[in-house]
C-alpha positions in Angstrom: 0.0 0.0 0.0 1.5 3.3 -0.5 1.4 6.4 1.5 -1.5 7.8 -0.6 -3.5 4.8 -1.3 -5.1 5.2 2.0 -6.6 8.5 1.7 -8.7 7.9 -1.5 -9.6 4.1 -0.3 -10.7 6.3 3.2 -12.7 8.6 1.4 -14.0 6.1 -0.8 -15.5 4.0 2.3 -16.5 6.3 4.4 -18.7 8.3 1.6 -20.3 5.3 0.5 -21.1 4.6 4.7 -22.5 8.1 4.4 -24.2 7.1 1.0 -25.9 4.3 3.0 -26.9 6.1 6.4 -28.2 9.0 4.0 -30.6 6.7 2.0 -31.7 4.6 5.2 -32.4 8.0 6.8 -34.6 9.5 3.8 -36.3 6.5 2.5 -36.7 4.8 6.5 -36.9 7.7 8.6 -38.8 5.5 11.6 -35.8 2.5 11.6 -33.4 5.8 11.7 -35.4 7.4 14.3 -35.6 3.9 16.1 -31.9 3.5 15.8 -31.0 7.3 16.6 -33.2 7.1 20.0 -31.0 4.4 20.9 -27.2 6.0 20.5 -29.2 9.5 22.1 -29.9 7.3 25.3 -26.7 5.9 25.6 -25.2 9.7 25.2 -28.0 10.9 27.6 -27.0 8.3 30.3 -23.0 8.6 29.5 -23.4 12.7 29.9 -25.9 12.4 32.7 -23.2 10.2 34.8 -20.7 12.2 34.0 -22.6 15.7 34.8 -23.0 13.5 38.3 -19.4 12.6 38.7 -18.6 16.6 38.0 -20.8 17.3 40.9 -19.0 15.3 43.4 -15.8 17.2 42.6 -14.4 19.8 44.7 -14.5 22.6 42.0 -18.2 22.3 42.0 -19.2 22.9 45.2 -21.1 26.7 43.9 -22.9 24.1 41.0 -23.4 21.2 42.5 -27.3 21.1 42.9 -27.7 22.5 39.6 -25.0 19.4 38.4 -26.6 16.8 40.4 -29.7 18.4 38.5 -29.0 17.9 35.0 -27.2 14.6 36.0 -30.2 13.3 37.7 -32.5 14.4 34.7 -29.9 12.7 32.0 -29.3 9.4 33.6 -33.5 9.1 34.0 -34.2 10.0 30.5 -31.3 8.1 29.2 -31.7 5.0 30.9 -35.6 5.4 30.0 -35.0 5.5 26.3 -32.2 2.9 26.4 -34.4 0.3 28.5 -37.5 1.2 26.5 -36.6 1.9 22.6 -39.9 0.6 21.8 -41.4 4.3 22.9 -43.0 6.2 20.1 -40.9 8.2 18.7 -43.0 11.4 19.9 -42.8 10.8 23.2 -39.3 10.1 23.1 -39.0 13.7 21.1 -41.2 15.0 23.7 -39.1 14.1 26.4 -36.0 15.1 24.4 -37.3 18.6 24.3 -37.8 18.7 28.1 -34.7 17.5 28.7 -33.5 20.4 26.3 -35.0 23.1 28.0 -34.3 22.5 31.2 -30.6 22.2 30.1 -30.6 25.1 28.3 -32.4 27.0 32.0 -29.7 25.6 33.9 -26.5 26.5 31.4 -27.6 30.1 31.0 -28.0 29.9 35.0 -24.9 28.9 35.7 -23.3 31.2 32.7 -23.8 34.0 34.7 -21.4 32.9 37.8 -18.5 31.8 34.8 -16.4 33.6 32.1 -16.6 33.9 29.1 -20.1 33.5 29.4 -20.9 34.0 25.3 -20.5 30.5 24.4 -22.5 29.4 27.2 -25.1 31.4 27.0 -25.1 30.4 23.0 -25.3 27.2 23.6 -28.2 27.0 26.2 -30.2 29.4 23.6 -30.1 26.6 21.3 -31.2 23.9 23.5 -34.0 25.8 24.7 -35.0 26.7 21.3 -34.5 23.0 20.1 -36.7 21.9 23.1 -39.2 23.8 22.2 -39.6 22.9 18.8 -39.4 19.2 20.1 -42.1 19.8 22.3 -44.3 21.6 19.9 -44.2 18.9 17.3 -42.0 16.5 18.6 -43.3 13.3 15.8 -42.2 15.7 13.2 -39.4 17.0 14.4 -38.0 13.6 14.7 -39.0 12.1 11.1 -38.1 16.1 10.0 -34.6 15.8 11.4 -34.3 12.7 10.8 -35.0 13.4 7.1 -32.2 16.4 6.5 -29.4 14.8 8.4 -30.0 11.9 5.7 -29.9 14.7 2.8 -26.7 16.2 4.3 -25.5 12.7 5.2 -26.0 11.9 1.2 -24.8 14.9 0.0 -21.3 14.3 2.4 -21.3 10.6 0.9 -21.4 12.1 -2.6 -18.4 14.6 -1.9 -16.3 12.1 -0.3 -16.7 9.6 -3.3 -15.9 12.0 -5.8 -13.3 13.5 -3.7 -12.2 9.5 -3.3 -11.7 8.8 -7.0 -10.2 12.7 -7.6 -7.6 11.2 -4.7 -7.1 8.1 -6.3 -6.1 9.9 -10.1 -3.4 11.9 -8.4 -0.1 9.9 -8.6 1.0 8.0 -6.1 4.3 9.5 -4.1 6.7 7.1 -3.5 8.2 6.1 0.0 12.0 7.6 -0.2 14.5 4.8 0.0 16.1 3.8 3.0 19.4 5.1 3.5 
């Protein structure tokens, strides 16, 4: 193999993965959402353990209800999706969007006892306003979601196929001998 084989053969695979994912998500938008629920609960529960473990540290003492908090409110929801994938996907969303808003509440809470503040406060912005619109119309925010992650998904896939065979056309450079 030489040194530039591998980034057009990486390309290659990984944009036809994407290819894949894209079309599964577009044309099956339930098995996605079905499949997404379950990697979100394992990221809920691994977050929500970890907000926990934060809590217990000694840095944390001004934070810790608000940690234990969002911890508390993680591990619940993720071990409820996780244990439970069978949960329409609305409810699920629902839930999401709770969870979403009340992390947003707490992170621009907490953004005002740490600097910089900006990216904080940016960030819970966007999980309240993604809560909301999960709460709202959480069955078609999921399949909606669902839906353009697959078109951007596809569109990556494309890019790194073509980028793939435009890698591949280059010629190869060769390993300089040993000396």
């Amino acid at each position: 193999m030489t040194p530039t084989s591998l980034p057009w053969k990486s390309a290659l695979v990984r944009g036809a993965i994407a290819i894949v994912l894209g079309l599964i998500a577009i044309f099956w938008p339930d098995t996605a959402i079905f499949t997404f629920m379950l990697i979100w609960g394992l990221w809920a529960l691994i977050d929500g353990i970890a907000v926990l473990f934060l809590a217990f540290q000694p840095q944390a003492r001004d934070a810790r209800t608000m940690l234990l908090v969002q911890g508390a409110i993680g591990v619940v929801l993720g071990l409820l999706i996780v244990t439970h994938p069978g949960l329409s996907a609305s409810v699920v969303t629902w839930l999401a969007g709770v969870w979403f808003v009340v992390r947003g509440l707490l992170e621009a809470f907490a953004a005002f006892g740490t600097s910089p503040r900006g990216l904080l406060l940016a960030s819970a912005a966007i999980d309240i306003v993604l809560g909301v619109l999960f709460m709202v119309n959480p069955g078609g925010s999921a399949k909606g979601i669902t839906i353009v992650l697959g078109i951007v998904a596809l569109v990556w896939g494309i890019a790194l196929v073509v980028i793939g065979f435009a890698w591949r056309k280059q010629p190869s450079m060769q390993e300089p001998a040993a000396a």
